[in-house]
ZARO-869979 format. One line per 8 residues: number of its first residue (from 1); for each residue z, x, y of C-alpha. Coordinates in steps of 0.25 Angstrom, whole numbers. Example, Ala and Ser with C-alpha at 12.3 -4.5 7.8 and 13.67 -1.06 7.14 Angstrom:
! ZARO-869979
1 = 31/49/-18 | 29/55/-4
! end
This chain:
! ZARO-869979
1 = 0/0/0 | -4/5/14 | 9/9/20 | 3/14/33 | -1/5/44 | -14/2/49 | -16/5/63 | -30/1/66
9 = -36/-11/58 | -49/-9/53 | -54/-22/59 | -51/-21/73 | -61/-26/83 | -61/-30/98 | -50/-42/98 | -55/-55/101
17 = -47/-65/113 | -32/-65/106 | -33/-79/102 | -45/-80/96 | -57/-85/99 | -61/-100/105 | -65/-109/97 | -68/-126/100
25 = -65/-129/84 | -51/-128/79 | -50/-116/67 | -36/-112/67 | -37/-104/55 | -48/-94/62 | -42/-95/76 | -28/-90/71
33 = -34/-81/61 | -41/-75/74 | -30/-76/84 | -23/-66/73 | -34/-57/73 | -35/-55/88 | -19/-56/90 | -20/-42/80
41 = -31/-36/87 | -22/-36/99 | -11/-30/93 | -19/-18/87 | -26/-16/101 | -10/-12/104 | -2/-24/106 | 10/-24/100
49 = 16/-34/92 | 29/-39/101 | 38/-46/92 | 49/-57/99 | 52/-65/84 | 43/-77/89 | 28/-72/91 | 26/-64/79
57 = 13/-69/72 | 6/-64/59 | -5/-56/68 | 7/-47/74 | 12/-44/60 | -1/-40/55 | -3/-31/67 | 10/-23/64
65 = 11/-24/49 | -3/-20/48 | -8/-13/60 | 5/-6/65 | 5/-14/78 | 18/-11/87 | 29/-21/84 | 40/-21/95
73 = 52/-30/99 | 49/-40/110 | 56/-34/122 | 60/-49/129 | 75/-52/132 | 75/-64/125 | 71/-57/112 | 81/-47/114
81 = 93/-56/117 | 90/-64/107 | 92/-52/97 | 104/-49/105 | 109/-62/105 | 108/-63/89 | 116/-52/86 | 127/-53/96
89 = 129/-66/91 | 130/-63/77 | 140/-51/82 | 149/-64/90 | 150/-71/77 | 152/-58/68 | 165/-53/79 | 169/-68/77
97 = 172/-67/62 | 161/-78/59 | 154/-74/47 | 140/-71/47 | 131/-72/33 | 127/-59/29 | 134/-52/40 | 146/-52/36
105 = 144/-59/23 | 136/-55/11 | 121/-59/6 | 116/-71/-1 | 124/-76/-10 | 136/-63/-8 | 137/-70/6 | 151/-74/2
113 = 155/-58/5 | 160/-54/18 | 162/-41/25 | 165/-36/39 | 157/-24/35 | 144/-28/44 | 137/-17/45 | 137/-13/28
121 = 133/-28/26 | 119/-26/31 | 118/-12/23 | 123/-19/11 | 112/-31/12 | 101/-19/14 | 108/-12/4 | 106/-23/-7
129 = 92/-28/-2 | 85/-12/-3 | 82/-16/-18 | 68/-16/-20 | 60/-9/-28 | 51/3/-24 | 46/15/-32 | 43/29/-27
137 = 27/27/-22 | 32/16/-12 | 42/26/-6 | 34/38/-6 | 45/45/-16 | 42/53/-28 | 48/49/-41 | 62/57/-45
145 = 60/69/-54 | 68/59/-67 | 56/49/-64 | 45/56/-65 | 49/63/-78 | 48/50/-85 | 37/50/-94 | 35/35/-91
153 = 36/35/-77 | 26/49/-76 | 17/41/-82 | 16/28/-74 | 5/31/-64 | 6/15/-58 | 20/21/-51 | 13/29/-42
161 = 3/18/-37 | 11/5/-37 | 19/0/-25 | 32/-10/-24 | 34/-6/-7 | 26/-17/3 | 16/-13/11 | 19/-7/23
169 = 12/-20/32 | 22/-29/25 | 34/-22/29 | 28/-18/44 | 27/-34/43 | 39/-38/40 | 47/-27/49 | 41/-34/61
177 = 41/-49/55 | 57/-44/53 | 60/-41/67 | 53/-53/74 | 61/-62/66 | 75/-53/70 | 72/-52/83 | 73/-67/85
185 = 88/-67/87 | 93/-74/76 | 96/-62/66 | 107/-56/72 | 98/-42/72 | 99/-32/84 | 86/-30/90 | 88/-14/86
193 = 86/-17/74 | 73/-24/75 | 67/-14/84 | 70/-3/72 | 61/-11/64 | 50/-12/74 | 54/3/75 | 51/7/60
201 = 38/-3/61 | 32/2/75 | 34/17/68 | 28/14/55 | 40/15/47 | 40/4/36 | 50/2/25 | 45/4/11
209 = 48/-10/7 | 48/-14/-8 | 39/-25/-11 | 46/-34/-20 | 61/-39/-19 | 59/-50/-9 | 62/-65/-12 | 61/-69/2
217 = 74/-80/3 | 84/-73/11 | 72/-65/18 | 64/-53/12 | 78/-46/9 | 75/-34/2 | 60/-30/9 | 67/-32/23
225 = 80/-22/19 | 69/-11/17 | 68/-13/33 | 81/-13/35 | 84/-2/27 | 73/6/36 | 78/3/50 | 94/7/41
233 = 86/22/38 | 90/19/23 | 87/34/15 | 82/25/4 | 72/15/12 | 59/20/14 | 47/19/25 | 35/22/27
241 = 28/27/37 | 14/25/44 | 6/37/35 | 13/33/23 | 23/42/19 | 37/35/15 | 50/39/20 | 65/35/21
249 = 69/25/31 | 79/36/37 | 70/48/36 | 59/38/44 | 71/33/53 | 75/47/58 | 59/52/59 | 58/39/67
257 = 70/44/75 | 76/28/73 | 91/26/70 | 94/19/56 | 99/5/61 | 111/1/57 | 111/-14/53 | 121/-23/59
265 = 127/-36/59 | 116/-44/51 | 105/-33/53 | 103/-31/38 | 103/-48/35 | 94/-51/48 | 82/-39/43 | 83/-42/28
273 = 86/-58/29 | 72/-62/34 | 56/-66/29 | 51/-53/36 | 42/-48/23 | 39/-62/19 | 34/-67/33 | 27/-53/36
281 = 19/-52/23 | 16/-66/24 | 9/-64/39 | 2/-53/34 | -5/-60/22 | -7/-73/29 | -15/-64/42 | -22/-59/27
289 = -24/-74/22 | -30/-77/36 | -40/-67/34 | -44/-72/18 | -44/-85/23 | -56/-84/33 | -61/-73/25 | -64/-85/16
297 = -69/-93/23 | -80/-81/28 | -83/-77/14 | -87/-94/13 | -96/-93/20 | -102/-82/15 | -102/-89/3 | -109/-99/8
305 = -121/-93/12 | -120/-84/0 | -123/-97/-8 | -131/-104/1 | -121/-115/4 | -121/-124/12 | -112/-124/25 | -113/-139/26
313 = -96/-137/18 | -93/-133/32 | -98/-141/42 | -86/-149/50 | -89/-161/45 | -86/-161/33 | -72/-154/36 | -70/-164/49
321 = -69/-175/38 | -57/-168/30 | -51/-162/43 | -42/-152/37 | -42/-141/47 | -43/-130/36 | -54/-136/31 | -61/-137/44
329 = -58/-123/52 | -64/-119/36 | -76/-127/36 | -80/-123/54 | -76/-108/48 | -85/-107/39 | -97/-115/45 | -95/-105/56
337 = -96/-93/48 | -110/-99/41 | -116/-99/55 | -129/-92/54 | -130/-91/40 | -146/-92/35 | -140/-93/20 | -129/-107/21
345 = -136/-121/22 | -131/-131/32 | -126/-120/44 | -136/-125/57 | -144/-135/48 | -143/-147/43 | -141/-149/24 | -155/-148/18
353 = -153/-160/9 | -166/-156/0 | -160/-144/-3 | -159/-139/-17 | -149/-133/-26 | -134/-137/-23 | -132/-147/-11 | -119/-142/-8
361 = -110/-130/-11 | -100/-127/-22 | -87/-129/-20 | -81/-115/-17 | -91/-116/-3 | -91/-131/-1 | -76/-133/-1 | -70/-121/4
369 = -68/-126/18 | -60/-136/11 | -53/-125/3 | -51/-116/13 | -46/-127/21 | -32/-128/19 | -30/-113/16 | -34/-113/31
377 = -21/-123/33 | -12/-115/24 | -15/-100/29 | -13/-108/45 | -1/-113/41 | 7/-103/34 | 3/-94/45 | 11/-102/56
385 = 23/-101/45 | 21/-87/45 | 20/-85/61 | 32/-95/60 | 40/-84/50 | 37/-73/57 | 44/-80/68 | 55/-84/62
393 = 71/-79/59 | 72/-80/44 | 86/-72/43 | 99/-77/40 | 109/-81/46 | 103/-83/60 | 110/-81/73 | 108/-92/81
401 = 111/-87/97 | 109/-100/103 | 119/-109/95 | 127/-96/90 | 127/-98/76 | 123/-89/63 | 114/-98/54 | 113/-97/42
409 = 101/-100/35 | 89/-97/26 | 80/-95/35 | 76/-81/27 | 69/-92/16 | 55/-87/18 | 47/-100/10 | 38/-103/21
417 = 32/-89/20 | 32/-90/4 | 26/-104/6 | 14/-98/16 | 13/-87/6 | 11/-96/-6 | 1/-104/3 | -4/-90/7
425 = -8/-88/-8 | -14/-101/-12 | -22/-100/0 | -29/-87/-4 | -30/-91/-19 | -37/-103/-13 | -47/-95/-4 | -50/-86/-16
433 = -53/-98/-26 | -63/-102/-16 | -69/-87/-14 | -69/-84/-27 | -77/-97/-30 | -87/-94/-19 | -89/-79/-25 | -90/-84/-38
441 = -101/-95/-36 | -110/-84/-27 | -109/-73/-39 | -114/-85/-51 | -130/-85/-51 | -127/-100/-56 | -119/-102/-43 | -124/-96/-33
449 = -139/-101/-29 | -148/-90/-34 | -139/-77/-30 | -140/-66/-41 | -129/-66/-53 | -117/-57/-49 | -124/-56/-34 | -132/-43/-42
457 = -144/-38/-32 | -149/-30/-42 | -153/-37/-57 | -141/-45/-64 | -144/-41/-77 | -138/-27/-74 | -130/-30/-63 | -119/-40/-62
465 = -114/-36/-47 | -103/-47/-43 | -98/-52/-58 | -86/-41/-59 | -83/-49/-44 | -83/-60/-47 | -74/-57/-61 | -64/-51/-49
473 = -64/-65/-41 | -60/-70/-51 | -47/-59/-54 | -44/-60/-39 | -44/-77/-39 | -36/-78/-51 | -27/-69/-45 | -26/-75/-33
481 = -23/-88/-40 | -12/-83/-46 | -6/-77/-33 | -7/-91/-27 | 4/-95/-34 | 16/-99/-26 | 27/-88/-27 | 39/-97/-20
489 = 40/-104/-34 | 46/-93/-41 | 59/-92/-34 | 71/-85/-41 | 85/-88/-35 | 91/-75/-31 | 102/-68/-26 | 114/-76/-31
497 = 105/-88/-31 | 107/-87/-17 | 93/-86/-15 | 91/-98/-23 | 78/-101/-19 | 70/-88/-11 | 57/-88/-5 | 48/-76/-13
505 = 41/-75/2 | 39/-62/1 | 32/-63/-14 | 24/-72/-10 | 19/-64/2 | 16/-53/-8 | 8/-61/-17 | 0/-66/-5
513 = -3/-52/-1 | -8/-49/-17 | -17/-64/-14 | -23/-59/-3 | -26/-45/-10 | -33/-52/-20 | -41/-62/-13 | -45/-50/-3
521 = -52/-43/-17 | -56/-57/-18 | -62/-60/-5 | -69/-45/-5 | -76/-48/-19 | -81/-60/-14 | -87/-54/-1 | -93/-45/-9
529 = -101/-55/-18 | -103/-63/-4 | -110/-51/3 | -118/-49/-9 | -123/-63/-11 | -127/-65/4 | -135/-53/1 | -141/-59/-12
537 = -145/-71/-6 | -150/-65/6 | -160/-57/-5 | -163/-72/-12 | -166/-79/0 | -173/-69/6 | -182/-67/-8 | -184/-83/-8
545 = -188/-84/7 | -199/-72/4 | -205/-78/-8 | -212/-89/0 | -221/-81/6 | -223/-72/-7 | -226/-86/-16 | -236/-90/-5
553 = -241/-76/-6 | -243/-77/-21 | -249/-91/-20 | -260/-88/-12 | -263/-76/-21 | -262/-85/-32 | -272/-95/-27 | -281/-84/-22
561 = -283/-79/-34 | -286/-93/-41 | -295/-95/-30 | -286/-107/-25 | -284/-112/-11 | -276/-124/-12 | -267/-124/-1 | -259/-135/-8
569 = -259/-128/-19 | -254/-116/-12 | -243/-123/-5 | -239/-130/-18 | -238/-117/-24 | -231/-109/-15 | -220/-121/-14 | -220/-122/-28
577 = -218/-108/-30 | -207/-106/-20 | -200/-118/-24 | -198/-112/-38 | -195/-97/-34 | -184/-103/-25 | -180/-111/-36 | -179/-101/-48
585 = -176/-87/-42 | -161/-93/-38 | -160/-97/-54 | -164/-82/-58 | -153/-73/-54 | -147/-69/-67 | -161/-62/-70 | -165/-49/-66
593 = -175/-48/-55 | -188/-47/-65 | -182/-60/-73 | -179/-68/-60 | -191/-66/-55 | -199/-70/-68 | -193/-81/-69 | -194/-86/-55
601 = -208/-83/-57 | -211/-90/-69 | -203/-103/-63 | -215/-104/-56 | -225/-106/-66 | -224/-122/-66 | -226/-124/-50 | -238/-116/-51
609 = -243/-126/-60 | -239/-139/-54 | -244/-134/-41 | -258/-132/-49 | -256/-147/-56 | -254/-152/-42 | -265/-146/-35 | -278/-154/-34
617 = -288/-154/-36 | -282/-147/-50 | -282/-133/-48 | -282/-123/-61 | -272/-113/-63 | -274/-101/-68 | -262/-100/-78 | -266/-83/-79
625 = -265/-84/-62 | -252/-90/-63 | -244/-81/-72 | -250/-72/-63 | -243/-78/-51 | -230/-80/-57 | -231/-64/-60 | -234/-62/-46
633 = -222/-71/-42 | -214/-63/-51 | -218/-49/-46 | -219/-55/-32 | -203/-61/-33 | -199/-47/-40 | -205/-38/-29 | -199/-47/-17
641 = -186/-48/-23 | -185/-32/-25 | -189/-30/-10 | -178/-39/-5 | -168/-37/-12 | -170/-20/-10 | -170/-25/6 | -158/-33/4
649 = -151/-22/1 | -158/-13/10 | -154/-21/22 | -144/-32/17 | -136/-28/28 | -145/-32/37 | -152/-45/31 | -142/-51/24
657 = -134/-55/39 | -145/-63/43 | -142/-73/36 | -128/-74/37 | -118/-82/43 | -109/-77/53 | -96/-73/45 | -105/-69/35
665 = -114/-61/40 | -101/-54/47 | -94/-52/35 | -107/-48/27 | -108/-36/37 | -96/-32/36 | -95/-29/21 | -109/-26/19
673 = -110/-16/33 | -95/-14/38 | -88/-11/23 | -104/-6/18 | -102/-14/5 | -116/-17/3 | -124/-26/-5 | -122/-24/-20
681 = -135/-19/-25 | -132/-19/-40 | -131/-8/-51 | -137/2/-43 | -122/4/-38 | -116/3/-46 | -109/19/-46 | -116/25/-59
689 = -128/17/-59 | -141/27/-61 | -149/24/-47 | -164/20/-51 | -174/28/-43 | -175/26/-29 | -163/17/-28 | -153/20/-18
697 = -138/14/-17 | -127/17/-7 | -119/28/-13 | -109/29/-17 | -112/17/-25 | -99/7/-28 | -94/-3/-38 | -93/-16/-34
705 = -77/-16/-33 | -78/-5/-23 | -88/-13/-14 | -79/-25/-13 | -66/-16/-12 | -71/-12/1 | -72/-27/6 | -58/-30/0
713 = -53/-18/8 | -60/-22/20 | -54/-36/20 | -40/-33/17 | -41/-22/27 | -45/-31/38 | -58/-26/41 | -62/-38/37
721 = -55/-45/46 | -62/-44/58 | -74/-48/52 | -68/-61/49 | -61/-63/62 | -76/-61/69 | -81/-73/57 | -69/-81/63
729 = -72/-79/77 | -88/-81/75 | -83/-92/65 | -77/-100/79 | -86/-98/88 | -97/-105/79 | -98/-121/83 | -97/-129/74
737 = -106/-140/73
! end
């Protein structure tokens, strides 16, 4: 896991107006998603994230977790006074005997202890919260001398690779989420405390913090006593800092030239007794949910005009009649990013009601405005909670300045971010069920109107170029399915049944974040298959379009040479012909390129003679001419096929855009000139294929998996991201009509 932070994203482009972009049709989903974008691009031009504990949003946690953005302490009295009020009122009650939960009582269900020893208490609830697990590679310490001599251990290579410490993002996340929460006067914490927190983060000095141990009732007890136990300069916690290297947290505290911080009266309680790690990782996989969810939506599209479907699916009527505002910012989204496109029916003209072959899409194009519609609600919904959470004191008990009581509560119970979680989950198993269908129907030659079998450019019978991918989709989708299964039903009643019923926040956080991994491999094999399909039927319809004026060619020679000058007949023919070409090649594309076009040839043979039968007066055919000319249309179709399919990918780069849609012709350059993953020509590169002569690949040659692994990288790394903030914002300013 990364353990540095990232400075400068990859993606970052001029920002746009802070609040997005105007917009006469109402898409809150794109419009928040946007505003976040542009809220981050200001922070990484320099702004610093200012926290007060009630203006914290999910965009300022991702700009420090991930992007090191300065985090710093509002500097406005009331923020100070009410810190100050905080703790001098818990000091008033304390100095009048009263006893005060965890301050001068034990823990949980040991809360029937008492003790004057103030001070001790907070060690002693550190003390007995630093119980997670974490081996030697998370702390950057070589294994002892007795270890190492084992001969089972010696031989256990997966020691040296596997990882039980969080990500580094996570904690910087939580450190902050931490301290806007204290700083809200109700915990009783001083404000030096927090500002050694911000501190540590501003200095790029994170806690190690074990990954598992959490059940997030009484707050992420054990992940935030790893803070804690930094800011004490605990010899056994460790950090680490920007470049890597892991130390102790009072080794770092005295290079830092900070003073360990000695927690007092309800310190310990007010850091560890809180939903920090639980409502930080959330933020960070929702803003990542955001992104999957209009990447969805963009990757429709494309599968759209992939198959030649029909953008009728989108037009607002049909969603104005079920007005569910999922459904409809879904449906306007994707009718925007389809503007343009020369592949989708129905986009600036009316339905062709003659048409052939299916009238209207399969479901997996046809309904996933519907589809995507309410994880459009979902994803809006739980990140108000989250915003809300973030915002929010979950400690206890609470100091209450105003009416000068402690409370005593459970504030700490963190079900709201499980519940956002879980919804989190089901949402992206939804949005893959939906791709992975999509995917699935473009790669089958019996689903997907005439595309080659496995997308192969080159001939299927040796070359099989997206079946491996689309036996992955299905691994990733059954995963995901079972990651969508709710984790806040497998409750265990803990700590003397004191925590009789817990949250598991934090665990299903975690499970989110493996979802997302999974559907990003997902979304980057599909993209893949997209990219190479747009191509492969920019290569058919261009092959259709230019055997008109080759069959009318072939005609007149035909007739010339029978000394026939029937312009009927001719124009019979040349229809007849076309018709059937147009008709057959789609049905061929498990053949090789000699078959497909034998047979297309042959399929011909009929029209030729009933054009003959119709003619009048009777005109003879030559049954010798006309296996002559079905020989020529074979030779003819094979040649022209060759020629554009080695100027396809010549110049696919170029050609393919044209007749693409907005957000699909953006996304198309991107992975095919930005990231360089070109169009998949077939075995030629694969790495040990023999090369015929005079047939030149890109060297090095890939396989496949490394071609989609650089998407994948591109879309978790973010780079992605601002190609799909341009889709949105193009995506609004289309009219909708």
């Amino acid at each position: 896991m990364a353990s540095h932070v990232q400075q400068t994203p990859p993606y970052t482009r001029e920002p746009s107006p802070k609040h997005g972009v105007s917009t006469t049709q109402s898409r809150p989903f794109i419009n928040s998603g946007l505003t976040a974008w542009n809220n981050i691009q200001e922070f990484l031009q320099g702004d610093e994230c200012i926290i007060d504990g009630s203006s914290l949003d999910i965009a300022g946690v991702v700009a420090v977790a991930k992007y090191g953005t300065p985090a710093l302490l509002s500097t406005d009295d009331e923020t100070r006074k009410r810190i100050d009020d905080s703790v001098g009122m818990l000091r008033t009650h304390l100095d009048s005997g009263h006893l005060v939960y965890g301050v001068s009582t034990g823990f949980g269900g040991s809360a029937d202890t008492r003790t004057d020893n103030l001070e001790d208490l907070q060690r002693a609830l550190v003390q007995h919260q630093n119980t997670g697990v974490l081996t030697s590679h998370d702390i950057g310490r070589p294994q002892d001398a007795k270890s190492m001599q084992d001969p089972v251990r010696s031989r256990d290579i997966d020691m040296a690779f596997s990882t039980n410490s969080m990500p580094t993002s996570w904690v910087r996340a939580s450190m902050l989420t931490r301290c806007n929460s204290i700083i809200r006067g109700h915990s009783g914490v001083r404000i030096s405390v927090g500002q050694a927190i911000l501190k540590l983060l501003n200095k790029n000095i994170i806690p190690v913090v074990p990954l598992r141990g959490s059940i997030s009732a009484s707050g992420d007890l054990s992940p935030l006593s790893y803070i804690a136990g930094a800011i004490e300069g605990s010899p056994d916690i460790y950090v680490r800092l920007s470049d890597g290297k892991v130390m102790l947290a009072s080794e770092a505290l005295e290079d830092a030239g900070m003073e360990p911080v000695v927690l007092g009266p309800k310190e310990g309680l007010g850091l560890l007794n809180g939903t920090a790690f639980s409502a930080a990782t959330a933020s960070l996989a929702l803003h990542q949910s955001q992104d999957v969810v209009l990447l969805s939506q963009v990757l429709t599209a494309m599968g759209v005009e992939a198959l030649q479907g029909s953008a009728e699916s989108f037009w607002p009527q049909i969603a104005n009649m079920r007005p569910h505002p999922g459904q409809i910012e879904s449906a306007a989204n994707i009718f925007s990013f389809l503007q343009g496109s020369q592949l989708a029916k129905c986009v600036g003209s009316p339905k062709d009601t003659k048409m052939t072959g299916l009238y209207q899409d399969r479901y997996a194009l046809r309904t996933s405005s519907q589809w995507l519609g309410p994880q459009i609600e979902d994803l809006l919904h739980a990140t108000s909670q989250i915003t809300t959470e973030l915002n929010s004191t979950t400690d206890n008990p609470l100091i209450d300045v105003e009416s000068d009581h402690v409370l005593h509560g459970g504030n700490f119970q963190a079900a709201v971010v499980t519940s956002t979680m879980d919804r989190a989950r089901l949402c992206l198993e939804r949005l893959g069920k939906m791709l992975f269908s999509q995917a699935t129907e473009i790669i089958n030659p019996m689903l997907n109107g005439g595309l080659p079998a496995n997308l192969s450019a080159d001939d299927p019978s040796l070359s099989f170029t997206c079946k491996g991918v689309d036996i992955n989709m299905a691994s990733y989708q059954s995963e995901l399915g079972f990651l969508a299964n709710p984790v806040g039903n497998h409750v265990q009643s803990a700590e003397m049944h004191n925590q009789a019923i817990n949250s598991l926040a934090l665990i299903s956080s975690r499970y989110t974040f493996q979802a997302l991994d999974t559907i990003y491999m997902l979304s980057a094999a599909h993209l893949f298959v997209l990219c190479q399909a747009l191509d492969l039927r920019v290569l058919q319809n261009d092959f259709l379009e230019s055997m008109g004026p080759e069959v009318k060619k072939l005609v007149e020679d035909f007739l010339s040479t029978n000394k026939q000058s029937n312009q009927g007949l001719q124009d019979e023919l040349v229809y007849a012909i076309s018709t059937r070409v147009h008709k057959v090649w789609p049905t061929t594309t498990t053949a090789d390129l000699d078959g497909r076009c034998k047979t297309t040839a042959d399929a011909v043979t009929l029209d030729v003679i009933n054009a003959f039968a119709k003619a009048s007066p009777s005109i003879p055919l030559d049954s010798a001419e006309l296996v002559r000319l079905t020989s020529k249309l074979q030779t003819c179709m094979q040649d022209l096929y060759e020629a554009k399919r080695q100027n396809l990918f010549k110049n696919h780069l170029t050609t393919t855009p044209t007749y693409l849609g907005n957000a699909a012709k953006r996304m198309y350059q991107f992975v095919r000139g930005d990231l360089g993953v070109k169009l998949h020509r077939g075995l030629v590169e694969h790495p040990t294929q023999p090369l015929p002569e005079g047939v030149e690949v890109e060297e090095p040659r890939k396989s496949i998996g490394s071609r989609i692994s650089v998407i994948y990288e591109a879309l978790r790394d973010g780079r992605a991201s601002a190609v799909l903030m341009a889709c949105a914002e193009e995506g609004l300013r289309q009219k909708q009509t």
